[in-house]
N, CA, C and O of each residue as an XYZ file, in Angstrom:
400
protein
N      94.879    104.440    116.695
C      96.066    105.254    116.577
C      96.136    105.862    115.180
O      95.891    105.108    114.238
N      96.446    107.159    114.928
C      96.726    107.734    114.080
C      97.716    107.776    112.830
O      98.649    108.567    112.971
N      97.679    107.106    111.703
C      98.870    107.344    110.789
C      99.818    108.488    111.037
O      99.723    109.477    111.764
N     100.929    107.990    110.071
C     101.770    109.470    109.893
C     101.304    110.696    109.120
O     101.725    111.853    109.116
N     100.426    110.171    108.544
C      99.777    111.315    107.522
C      98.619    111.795    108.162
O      98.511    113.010    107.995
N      97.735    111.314    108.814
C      96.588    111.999    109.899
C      97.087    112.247    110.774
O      96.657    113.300    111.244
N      97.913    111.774    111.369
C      98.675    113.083    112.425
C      99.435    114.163    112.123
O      99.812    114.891    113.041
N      99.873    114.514    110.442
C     100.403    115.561    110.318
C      99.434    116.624    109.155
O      99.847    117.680    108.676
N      98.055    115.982    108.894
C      96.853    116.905    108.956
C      96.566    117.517    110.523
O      96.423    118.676    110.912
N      96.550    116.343    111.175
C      95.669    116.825    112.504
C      96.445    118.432    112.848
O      96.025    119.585    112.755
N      97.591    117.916    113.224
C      98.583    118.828    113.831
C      98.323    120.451    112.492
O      97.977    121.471    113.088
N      98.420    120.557    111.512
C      98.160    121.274    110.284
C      96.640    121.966    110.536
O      96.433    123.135    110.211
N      95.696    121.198    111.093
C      94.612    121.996    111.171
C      94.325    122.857    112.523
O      93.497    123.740    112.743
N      95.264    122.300    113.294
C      95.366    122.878    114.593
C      95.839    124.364    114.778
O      95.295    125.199    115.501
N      97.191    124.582    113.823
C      98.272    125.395    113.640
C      97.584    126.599    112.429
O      97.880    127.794    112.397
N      96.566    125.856    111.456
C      96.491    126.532    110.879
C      94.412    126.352    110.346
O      93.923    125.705    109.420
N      94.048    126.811    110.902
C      92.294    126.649    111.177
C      91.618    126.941    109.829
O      92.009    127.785    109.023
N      90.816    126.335    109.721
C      89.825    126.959    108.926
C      88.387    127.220    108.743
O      87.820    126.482    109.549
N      87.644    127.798    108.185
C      85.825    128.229    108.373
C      84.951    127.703    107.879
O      85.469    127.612    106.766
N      84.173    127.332    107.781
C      83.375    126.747    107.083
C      82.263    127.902    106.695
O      81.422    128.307    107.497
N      82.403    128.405    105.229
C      81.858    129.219    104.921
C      79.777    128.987    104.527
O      78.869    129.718    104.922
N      79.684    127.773    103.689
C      78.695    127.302    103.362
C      78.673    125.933    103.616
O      79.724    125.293    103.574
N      77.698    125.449    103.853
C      76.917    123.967    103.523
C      75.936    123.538    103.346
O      74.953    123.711    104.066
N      76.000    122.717    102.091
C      74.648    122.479    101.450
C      74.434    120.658    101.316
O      75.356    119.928    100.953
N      73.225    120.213    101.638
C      73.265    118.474    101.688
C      72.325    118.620    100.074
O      71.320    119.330    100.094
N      72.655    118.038     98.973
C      71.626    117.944     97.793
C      71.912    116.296     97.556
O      72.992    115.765     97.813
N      70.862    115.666     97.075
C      71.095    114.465     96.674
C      72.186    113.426     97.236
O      72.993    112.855     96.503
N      72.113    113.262     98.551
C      73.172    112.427     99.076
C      74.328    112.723     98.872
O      75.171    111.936     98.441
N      74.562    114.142     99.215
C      75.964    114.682     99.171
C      76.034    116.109     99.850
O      75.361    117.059     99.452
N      76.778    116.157    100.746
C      77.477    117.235    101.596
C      78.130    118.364    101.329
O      78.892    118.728    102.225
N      78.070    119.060    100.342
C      78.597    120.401     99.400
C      78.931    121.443    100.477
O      78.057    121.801    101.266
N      79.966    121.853    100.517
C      80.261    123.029    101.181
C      81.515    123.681    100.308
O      82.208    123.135     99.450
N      81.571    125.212    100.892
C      82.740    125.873    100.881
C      83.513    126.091    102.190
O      82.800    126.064    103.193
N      84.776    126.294    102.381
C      85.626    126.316    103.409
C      86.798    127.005    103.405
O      87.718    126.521    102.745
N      87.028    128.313    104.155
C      88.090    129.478    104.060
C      89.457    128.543    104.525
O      89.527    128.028    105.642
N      90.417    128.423    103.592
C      91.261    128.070    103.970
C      92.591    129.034    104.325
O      92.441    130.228    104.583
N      93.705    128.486    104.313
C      95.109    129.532    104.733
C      95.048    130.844    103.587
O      94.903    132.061    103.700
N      95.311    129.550    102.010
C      95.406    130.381    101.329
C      94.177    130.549    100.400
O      94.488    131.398     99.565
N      93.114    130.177    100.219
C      91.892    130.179     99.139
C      90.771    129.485     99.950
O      90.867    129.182    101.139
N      89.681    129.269     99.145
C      88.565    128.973     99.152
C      88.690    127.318     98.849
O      89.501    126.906     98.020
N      87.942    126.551     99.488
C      88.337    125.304     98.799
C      86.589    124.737     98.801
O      85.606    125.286     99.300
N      86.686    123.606     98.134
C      84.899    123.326     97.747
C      85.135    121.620     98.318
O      85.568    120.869     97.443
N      84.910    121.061     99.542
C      85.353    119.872     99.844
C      83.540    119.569     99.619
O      82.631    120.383     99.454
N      83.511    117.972     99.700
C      82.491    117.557     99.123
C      82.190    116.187     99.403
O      82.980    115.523     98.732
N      81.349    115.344    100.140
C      81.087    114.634    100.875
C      79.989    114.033    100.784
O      78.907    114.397    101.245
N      80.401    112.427     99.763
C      79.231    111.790     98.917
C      79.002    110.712    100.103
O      79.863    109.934    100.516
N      77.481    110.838    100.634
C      76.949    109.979    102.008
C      76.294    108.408    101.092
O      76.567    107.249    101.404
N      75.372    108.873     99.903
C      74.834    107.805     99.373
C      74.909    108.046     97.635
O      75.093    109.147     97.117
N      74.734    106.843     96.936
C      74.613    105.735     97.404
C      76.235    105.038     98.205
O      76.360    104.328     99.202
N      77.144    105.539     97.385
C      78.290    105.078     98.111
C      78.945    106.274     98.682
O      78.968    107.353     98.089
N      79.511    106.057     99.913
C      80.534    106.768    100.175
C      81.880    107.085     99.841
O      82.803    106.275     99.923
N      82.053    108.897     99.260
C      83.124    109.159     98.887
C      83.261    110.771     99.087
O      82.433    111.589     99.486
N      84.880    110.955     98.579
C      84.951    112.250     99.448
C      85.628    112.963     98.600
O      86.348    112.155     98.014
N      85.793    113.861     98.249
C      86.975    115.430     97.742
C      86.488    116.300     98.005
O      85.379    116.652     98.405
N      88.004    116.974     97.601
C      88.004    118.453     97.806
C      89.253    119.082     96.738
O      90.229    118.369     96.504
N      89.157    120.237     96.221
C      89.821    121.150     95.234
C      91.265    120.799     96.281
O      92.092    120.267     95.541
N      91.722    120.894     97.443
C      92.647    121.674     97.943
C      93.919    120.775     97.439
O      93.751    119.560     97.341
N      95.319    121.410     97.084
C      96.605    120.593     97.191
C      96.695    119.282     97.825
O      96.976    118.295     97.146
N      96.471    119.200     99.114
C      96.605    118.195     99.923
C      95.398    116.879     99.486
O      95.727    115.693     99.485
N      94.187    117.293     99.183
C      93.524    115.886     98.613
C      94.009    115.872     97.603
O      94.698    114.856     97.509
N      94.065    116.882     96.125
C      94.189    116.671     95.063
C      95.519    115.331     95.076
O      95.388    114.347     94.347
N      96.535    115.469     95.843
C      97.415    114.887     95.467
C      98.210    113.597     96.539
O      99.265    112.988     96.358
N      96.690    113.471     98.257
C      96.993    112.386     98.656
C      95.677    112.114     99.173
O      95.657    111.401    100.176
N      94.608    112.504     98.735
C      93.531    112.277     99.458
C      92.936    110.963     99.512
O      92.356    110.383    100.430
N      93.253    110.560     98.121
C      92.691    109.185     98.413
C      92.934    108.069     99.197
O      92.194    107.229     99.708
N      94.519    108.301     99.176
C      95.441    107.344     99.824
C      95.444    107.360    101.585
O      95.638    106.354    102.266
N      95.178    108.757    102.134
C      95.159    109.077    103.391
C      93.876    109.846    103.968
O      93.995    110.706    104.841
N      92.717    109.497    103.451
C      91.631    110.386    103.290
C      91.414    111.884    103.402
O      92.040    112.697    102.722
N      90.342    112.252    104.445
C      89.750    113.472    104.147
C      90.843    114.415    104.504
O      91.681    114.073    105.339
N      90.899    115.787    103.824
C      92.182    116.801    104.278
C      91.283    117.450    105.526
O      90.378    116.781    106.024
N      91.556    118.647    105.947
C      91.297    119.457    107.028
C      90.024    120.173    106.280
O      89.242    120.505    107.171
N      89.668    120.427    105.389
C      88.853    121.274    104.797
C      87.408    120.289    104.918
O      86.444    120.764    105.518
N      87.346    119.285    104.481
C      86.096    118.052    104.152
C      85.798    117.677    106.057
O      84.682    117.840    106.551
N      87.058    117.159    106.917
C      86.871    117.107    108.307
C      85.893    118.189    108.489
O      84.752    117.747    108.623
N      86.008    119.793    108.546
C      85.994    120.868    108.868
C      84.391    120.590    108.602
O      83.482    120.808    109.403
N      84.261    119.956    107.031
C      82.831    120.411    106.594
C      82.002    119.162    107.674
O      81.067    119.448    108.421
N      82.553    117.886    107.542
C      81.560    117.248    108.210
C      81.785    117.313    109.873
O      81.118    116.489    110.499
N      82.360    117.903    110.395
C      81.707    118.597    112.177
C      81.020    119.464    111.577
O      79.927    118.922    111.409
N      80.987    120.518    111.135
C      80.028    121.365    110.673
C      78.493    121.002    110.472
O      77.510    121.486    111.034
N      78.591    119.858    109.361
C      77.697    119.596    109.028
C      76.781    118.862    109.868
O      75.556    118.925    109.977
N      77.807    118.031    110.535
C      77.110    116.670    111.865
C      76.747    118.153    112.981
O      75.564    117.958    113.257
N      76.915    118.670    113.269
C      76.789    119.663    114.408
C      75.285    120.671    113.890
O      74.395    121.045    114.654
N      75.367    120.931    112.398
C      74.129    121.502    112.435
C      72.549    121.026    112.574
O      71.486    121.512    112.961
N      73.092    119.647    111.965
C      71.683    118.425    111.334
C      71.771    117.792    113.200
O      70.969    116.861    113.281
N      72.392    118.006    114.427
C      72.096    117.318    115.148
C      70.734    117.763    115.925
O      69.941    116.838    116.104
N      70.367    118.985    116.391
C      69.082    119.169    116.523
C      67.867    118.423    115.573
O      67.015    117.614    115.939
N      68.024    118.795    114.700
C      67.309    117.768    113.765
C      66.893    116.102    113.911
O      65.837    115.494    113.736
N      68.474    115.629    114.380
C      68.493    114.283    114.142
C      67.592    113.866    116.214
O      67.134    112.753    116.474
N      67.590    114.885    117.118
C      67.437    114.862    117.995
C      65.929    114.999    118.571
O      65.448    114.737    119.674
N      65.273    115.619    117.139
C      63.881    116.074    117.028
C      63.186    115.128    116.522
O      62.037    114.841    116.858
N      64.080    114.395    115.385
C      62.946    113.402    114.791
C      63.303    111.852    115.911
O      62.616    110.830    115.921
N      64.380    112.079    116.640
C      64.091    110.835    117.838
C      63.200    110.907    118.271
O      62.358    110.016    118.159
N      62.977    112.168    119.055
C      61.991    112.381    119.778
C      60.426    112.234    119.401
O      59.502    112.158    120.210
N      60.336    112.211    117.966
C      59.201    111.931    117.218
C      58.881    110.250    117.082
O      57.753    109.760    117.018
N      60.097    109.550    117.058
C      59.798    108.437    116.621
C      59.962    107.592    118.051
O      59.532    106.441    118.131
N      60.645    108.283    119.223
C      60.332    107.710    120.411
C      58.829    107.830    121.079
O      58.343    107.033    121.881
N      58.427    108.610    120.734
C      56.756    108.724    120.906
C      55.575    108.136    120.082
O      54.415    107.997    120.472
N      56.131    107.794    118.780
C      55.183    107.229    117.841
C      55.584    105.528    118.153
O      54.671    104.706    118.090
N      56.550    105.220    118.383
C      56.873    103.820    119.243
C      56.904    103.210    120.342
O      57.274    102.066    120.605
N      56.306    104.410    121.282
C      56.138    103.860    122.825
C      55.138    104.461    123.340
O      54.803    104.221    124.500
């Protein structure tokens, strides 16, 4: 079940969408840009060694930590999980054949 605060992102990204302009993976981290309502925002998505997350926008700057990712960082990682899945689907297929 959803907090009060992820359900009133959820509902926020619904009402009010945004693009995912760029994404870049460098050094165990998820870099993108993302068109928001009002600006550009740079959300950013550390996979290793530890996991962690920001983004420029109002809403992390000032609860992100407490209630995690805003709509902009979500935005980037479907994006990101959606592009790398061919990928991740190709090297199964590589390693289901080199193992059976």
């Amino acid at each position: 079940m959803l907090g009060k605060a992820e359900t009133g992102r959820a509902k926020r990204a619904e009402e009010k969408p945004v693009e995912v302009l760029d994404v870049r993976a460098v050094d165990g981290r998820v870099i993108g840009k993302v068109q928001g309502v009002e600006s550009v925002y740079h959300p950013r998505i550390t996979v290793a060694p530890r996991r962690a997350f920001s983004c420029n926008c109002p809403d992390s700057v000032h609860r992100g930590r407490r209630v995690g990712p805003c709509k902009h960082g979500q935005a980037l990682a479907r994006h990101w999980l959606a592009e790398m899945q061919p990928e991740v689907d190709r090297l199964h297929g590589i390693l289901l054949g080199v193992l059976f």
